[in-house]
C-alpha positions in Angstrom: 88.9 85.0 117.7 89.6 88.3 118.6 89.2 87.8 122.4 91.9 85.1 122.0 94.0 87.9 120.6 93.5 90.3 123.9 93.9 87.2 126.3 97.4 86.0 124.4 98.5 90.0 123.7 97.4 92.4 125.9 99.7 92.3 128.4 102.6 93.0 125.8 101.3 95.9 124.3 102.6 99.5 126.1 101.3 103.4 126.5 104.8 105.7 126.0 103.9 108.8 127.4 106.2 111.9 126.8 106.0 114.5 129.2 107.6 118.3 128.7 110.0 119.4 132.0 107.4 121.0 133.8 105.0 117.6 133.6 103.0 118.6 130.9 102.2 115.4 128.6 103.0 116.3 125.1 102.4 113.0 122.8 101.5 109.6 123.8 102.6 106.5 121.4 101.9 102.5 121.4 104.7 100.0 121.8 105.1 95.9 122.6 107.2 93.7 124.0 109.4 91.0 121.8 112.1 89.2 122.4 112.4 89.2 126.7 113.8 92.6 127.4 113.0 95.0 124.1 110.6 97.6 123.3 109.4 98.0 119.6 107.7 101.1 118.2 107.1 104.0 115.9 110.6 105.8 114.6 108.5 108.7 115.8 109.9 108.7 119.0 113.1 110.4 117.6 111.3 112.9 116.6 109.7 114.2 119.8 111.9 116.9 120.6 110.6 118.6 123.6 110.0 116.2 126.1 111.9 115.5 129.0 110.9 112.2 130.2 108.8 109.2 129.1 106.6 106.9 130.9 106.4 103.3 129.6 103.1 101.8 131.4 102.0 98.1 130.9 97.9 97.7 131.5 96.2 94.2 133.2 93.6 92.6 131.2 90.9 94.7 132.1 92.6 97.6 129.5 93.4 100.2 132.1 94.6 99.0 135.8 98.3 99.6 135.4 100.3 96.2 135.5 103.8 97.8 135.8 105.0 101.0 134.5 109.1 103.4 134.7 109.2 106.8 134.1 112.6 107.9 132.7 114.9 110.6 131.2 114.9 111.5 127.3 118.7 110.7 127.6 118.4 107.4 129.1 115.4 106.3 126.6 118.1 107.5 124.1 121.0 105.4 125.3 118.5 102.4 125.6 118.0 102.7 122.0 119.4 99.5 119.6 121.7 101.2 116.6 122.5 98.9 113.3 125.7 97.6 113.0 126.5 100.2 110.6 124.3 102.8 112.0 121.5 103.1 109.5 118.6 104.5 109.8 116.1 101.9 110.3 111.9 103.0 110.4 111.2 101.7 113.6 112.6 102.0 117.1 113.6 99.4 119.6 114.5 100.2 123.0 116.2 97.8 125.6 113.7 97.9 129.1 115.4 95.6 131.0 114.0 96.9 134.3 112.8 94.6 137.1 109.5 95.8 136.5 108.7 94.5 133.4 110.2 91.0 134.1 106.8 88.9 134.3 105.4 91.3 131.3 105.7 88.8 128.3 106.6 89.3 125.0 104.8 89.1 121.7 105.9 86.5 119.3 106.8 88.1 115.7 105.8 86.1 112.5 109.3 84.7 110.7 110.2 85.6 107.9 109.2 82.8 105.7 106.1 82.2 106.8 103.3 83.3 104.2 101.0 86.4 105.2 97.9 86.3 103.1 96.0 89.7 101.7 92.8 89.4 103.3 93.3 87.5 106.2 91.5 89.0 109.3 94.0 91.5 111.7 93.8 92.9 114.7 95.3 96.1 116.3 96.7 97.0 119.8 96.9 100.2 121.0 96.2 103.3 123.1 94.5 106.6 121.0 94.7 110.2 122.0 95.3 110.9 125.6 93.4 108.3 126.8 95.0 105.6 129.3 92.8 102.3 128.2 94.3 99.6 125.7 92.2 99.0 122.8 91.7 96.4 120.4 90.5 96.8 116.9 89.5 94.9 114.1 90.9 95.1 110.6 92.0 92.9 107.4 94.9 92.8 105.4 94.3 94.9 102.1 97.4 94.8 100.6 101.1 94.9 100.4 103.9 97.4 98.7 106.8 98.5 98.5 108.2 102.3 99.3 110.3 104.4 97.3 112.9 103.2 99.4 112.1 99.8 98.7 111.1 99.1 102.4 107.8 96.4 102.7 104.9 97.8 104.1 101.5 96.1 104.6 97.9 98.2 103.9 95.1 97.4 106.2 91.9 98.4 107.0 91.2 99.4 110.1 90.1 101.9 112.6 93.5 104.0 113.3 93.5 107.1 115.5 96.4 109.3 117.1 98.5 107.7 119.2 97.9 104.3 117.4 101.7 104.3 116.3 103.9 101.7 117.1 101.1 99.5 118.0 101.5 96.0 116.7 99.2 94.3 113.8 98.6 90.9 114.6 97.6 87.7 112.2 94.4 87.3 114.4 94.6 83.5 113.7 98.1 82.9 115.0 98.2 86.0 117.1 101.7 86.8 115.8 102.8 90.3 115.0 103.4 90.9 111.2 103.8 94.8 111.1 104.3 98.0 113.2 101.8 100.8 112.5 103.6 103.9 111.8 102.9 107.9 112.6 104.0 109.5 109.0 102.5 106.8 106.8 98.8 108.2 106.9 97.7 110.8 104.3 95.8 113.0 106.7 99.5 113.2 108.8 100.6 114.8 105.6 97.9 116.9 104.9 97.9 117.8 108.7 102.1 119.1 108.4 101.3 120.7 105.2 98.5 122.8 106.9 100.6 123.4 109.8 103.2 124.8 107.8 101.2 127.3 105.6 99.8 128.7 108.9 103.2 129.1 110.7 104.5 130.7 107.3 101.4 133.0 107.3 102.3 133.8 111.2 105.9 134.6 110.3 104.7 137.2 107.5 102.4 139.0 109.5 104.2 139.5 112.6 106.8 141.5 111.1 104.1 143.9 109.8 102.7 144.0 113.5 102.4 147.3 114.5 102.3 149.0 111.8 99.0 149.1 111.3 95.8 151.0 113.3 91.9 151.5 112.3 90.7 153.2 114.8 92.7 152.2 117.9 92.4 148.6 116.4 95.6 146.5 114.9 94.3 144.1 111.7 97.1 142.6 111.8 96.7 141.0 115.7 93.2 140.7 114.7 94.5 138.2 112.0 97.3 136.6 113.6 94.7 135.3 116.1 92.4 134.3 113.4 96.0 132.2 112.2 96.0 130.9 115.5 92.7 129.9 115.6 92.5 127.8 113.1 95.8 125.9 113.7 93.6 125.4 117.2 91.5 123.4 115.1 93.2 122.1 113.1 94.9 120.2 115.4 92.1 119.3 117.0 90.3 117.7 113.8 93.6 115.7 113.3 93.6 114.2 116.7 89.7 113.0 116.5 90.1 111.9 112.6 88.9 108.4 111.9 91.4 107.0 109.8 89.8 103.7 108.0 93.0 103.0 105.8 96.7 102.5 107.4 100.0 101.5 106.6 102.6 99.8 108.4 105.9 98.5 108.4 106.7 94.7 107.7 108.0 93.2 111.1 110.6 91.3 108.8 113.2 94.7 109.4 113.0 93.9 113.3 113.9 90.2 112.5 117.1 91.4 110.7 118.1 94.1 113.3 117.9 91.8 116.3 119.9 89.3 114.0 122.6 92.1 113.7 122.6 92.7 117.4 123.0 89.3 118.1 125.9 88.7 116.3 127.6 91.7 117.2 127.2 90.7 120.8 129.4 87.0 119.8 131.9 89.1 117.7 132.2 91.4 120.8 132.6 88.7 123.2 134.9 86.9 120.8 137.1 90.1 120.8 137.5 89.7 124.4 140.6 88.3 126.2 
């Protein structure tokens, strides 16, 4: 079953790799393929601030001899970017890549709408963890479904989910059709991992405007525990990038569905509105 799925899939399934301006990779994500010419992932991506380009590489079906890849500008992923009608936020991202490269790479086909998804039936996941360049596939089932506070669907599955897993696709391992988008924030350990973050930098904050002020014999505490601070932030992050996560959420792939039907009909109201 499963080998079916990486035969059928692979080739649709995408590294992003964001890169700072002096070549430095920052953050990689997942993405795939739908639709001929469009890139869905993570809503993460509008949140990666520093980088300065992305590389979008597609792997053969050996999981790591690059297929086709296009390195670009931050502002030219931006203005690739599909908007609502009405400019709504929407919890994924999808991004036109109509480059030559990527003709021949095919596209995933996404579950409709009315088609029944079953709690329990086997999954399968998609996607490139960490740093590390090789597509992965994973084996899961569907646990459960709810909604959000915001009344957006998501799906619960268990599965083996690791940094860098957002935006990959879950896919009904019988039909090999994609019925959600894993996402970055969902995950209680990404919670607990900003909360950390946050009490550390506060703690930084504090005791940097007290450095200085301080000496036992010839020695400053408080530079002795600012790099204690920074020390364990070190580690921090480093626990949180290794961390197994067993349990993960992600978005229903009914919302891309209804965004590509709003694109499409803009498109014939715009060409209508032409003379």
């Amino acid at each position: 079953m499963y080998n079916t799925v990486w035969k059928k899939c692979q080739n649709a399934v995408c590294q992003l790799n964001f890169y700072s301006s002096s070549g430095i990779k920052i953050i990689s994500m997942t993405g795939f393929k739908v639709n001929g010419h469009f890139l869905i992932t993570d809503d993460y991506i509008y949140k990666i601030y520093k980088a300065s380009e992305v590389c979008i590489r597609f792997i053969k079906d050996d999981g790591f001899t690059e297929e086709a890849s296009v390195k670009i500008t931050m502002s030219e992923l931006k203005q690739r970017i599909i908007r609502s009608f009405d400019n709504k936020k929407i919890p994924f991202a999808a991004i036109n890549i109509d480059f030559d490269e990527f003709k021949k790479i095919k596209s995933l086909k996404l579950k409709q709408p009315s088609e029944k998804i079953n709690i329990g039936q086997p999954i399968a996941l998609l996607g490139y963890q960490l740093d590390r360049e090789n597509l992965a596939i994973k084996q899961g089932i569907l646990s459960s479904v709810f909604l959000d506070t915001n009344g957006l669907k998501y799906l619960q599955i268990d599965s083996s989910i690791k940094q860098g897993n957002s935006g990959c696709p879950v896919i009904d391992a019988e039909t090999c059709e994609v019925i959600g988008i894993i996402g970055h924030r969902l995950a209680t350990i990404t919670q607990s991992h900003k909360r950390i973050k946050q009490i550390i930098n506060n703690n930084l904050a504090i005791l940097k405007k007290s450095q200085g002020k301080f000496n036992v014999e010839d020695i400053d505490p408080i530079q002795v525990l600012i790099a204690n601070q920074n020390q364990i932030k070190h580690i921090s992050n480093e626990i949180y990038k290794t961390a197994n996560m067993s349990i993960g959420k992600a978005l229903d792939i009914k919302y891309v569905h209804e965004l590509f039907e709003e694109f499409i009909d803009a498109e014939v109201l715009q060409s209508s509105e032409k003379p």
